[in-house]
Backbone as CSV, one residue per row, in Angstrom:
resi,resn,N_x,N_y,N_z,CA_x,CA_y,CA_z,C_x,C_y,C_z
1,UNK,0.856,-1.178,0.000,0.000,0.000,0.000,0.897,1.235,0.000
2,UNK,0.525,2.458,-0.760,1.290,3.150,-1.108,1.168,4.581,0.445
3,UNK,1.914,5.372,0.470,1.754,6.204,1.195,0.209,7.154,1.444
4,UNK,-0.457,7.575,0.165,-1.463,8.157,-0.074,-2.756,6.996,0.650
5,UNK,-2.528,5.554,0.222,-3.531,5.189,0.536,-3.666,5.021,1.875
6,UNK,-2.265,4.613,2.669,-2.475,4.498,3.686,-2.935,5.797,4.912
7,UNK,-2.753,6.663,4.083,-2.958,7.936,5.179,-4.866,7.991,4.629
8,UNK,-5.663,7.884,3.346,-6.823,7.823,3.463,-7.310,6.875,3.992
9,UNK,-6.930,5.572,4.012,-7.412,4.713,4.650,-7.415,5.680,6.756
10,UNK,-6.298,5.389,6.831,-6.223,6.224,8.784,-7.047,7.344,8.525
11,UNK,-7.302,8.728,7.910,-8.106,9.655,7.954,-9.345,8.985,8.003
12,UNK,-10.397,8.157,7.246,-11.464,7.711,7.622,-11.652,6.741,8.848
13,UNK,-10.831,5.999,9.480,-10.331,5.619,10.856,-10.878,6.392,11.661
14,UNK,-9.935,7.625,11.780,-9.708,8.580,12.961,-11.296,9.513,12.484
15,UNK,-11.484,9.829,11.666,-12.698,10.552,11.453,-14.055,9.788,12.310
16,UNK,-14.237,8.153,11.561,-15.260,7.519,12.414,-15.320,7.363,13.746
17,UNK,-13.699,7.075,13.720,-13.831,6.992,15.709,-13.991,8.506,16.813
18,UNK,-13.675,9.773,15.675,-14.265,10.478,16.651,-15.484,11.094,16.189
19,UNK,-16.323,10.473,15.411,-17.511,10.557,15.424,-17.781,11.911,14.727
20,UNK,-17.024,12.199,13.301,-17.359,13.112,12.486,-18.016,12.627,11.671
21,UNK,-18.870,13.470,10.615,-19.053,13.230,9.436,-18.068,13.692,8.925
22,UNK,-17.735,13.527,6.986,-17.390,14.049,5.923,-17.409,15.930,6.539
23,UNK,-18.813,15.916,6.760,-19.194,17.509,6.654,-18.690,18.163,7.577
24,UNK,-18.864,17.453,8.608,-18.487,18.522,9.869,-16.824,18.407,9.757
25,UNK,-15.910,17.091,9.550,-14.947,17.741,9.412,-13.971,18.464,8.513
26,UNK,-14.834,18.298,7.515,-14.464,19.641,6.488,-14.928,20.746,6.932
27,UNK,-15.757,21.278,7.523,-16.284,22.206,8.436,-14.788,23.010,9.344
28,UNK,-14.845,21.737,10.188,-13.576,22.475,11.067,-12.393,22.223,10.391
29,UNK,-11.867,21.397,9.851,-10.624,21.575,8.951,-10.797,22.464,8.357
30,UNK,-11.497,23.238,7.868,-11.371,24.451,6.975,-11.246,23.847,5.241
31,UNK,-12.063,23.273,5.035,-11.640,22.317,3.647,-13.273,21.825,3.169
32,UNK,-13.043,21.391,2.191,-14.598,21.418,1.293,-15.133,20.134,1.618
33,UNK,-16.570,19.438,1.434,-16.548,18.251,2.140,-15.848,17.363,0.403
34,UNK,-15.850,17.504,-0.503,-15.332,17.100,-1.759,-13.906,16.978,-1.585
35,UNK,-12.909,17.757,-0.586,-11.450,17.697,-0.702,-11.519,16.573,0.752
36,UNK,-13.040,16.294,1.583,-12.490,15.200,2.504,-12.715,13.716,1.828
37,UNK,-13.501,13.933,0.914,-14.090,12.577,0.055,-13.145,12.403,-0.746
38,UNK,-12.027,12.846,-1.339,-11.144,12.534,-2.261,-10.212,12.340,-1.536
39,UNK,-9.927,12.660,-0.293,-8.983,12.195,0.683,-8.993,10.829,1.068
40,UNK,-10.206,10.621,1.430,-10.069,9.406,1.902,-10.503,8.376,0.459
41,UNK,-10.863,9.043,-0.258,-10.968,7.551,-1.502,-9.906,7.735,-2.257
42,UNK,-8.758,7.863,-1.558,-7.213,7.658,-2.299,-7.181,8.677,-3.384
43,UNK,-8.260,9.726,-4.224,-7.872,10.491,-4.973,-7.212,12.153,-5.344
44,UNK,-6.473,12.336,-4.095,-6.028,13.721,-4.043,-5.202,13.354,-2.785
45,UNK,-4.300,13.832,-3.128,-2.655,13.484,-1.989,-2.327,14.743,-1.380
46,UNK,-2.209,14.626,0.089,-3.036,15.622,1.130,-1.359,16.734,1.304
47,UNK,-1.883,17.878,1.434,-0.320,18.436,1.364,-0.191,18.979,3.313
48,UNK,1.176,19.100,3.559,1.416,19.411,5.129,0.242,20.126,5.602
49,UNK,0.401,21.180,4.989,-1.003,22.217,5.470,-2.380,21.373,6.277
50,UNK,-3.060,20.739,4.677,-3.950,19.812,5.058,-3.507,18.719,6.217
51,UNK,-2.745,18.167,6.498,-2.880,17.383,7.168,-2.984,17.979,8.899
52,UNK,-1.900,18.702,8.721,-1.846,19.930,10.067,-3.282,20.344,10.455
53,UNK,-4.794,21.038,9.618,-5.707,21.458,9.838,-6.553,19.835,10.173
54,UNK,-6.568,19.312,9.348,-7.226,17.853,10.037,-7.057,17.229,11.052
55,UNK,-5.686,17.492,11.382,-5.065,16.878,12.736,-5.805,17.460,13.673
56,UNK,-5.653,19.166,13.888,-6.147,20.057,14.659,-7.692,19.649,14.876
57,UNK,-8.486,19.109,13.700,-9.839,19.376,13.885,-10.088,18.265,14.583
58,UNK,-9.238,17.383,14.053,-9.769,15.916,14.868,-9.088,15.597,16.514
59,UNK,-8.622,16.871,16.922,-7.700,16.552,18.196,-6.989,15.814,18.100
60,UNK,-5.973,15.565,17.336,-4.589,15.076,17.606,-3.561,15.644,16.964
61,UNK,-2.307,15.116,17.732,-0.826,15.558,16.570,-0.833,15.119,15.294
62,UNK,-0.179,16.104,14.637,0.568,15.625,13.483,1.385,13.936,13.178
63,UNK,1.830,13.720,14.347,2.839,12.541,15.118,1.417,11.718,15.184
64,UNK,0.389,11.732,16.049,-0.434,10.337,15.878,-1.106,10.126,14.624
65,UNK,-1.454,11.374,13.478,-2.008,11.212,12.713,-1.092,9.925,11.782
66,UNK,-0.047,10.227,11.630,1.118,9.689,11.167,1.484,8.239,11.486
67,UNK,1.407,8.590,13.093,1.930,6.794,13.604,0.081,5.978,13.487
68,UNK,-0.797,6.410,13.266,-2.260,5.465,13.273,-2.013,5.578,11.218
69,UNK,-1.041,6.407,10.895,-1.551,6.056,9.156,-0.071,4.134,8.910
70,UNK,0.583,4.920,9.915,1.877,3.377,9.912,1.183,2.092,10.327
71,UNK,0.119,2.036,11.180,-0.288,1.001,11.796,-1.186,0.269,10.764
């Protein structure tokens, strides 16, 4: 599995387990709900920025977003 997939695969992870939708956390990420749906269906490869604002929205580091996309 390539890098991209594995970080959409963990973004829909961490999204369900803290009990977002698509909407709301494109909402607080600051991002469209179309740039969270292409995130997680492997079609748009997420740049620092993005990942930094998702992290933030979903309460965690940069570092767990990272070590739950390794696992």
């Amino acid at each position: 599995m390539n890098a991209r997939a594995t970080f959409s695969k963990a973004l829909k992870k961490i999204r369900v387990e803290k009990g977002f939708s698509q909407e709301n956390l494109a909402f607080e990420a600051g991002l469209s709900m179309r740039s969270i749906s292409l995130l997680e269906g492997n079609k748009q490869q997420p740049t620092i920025t993005t990942i930094e604002n998702l992290s933030k929205a979903l309460g965690i580091t940069m570092v767990e977003f990272i070590i739950e996309a390794e696992v």
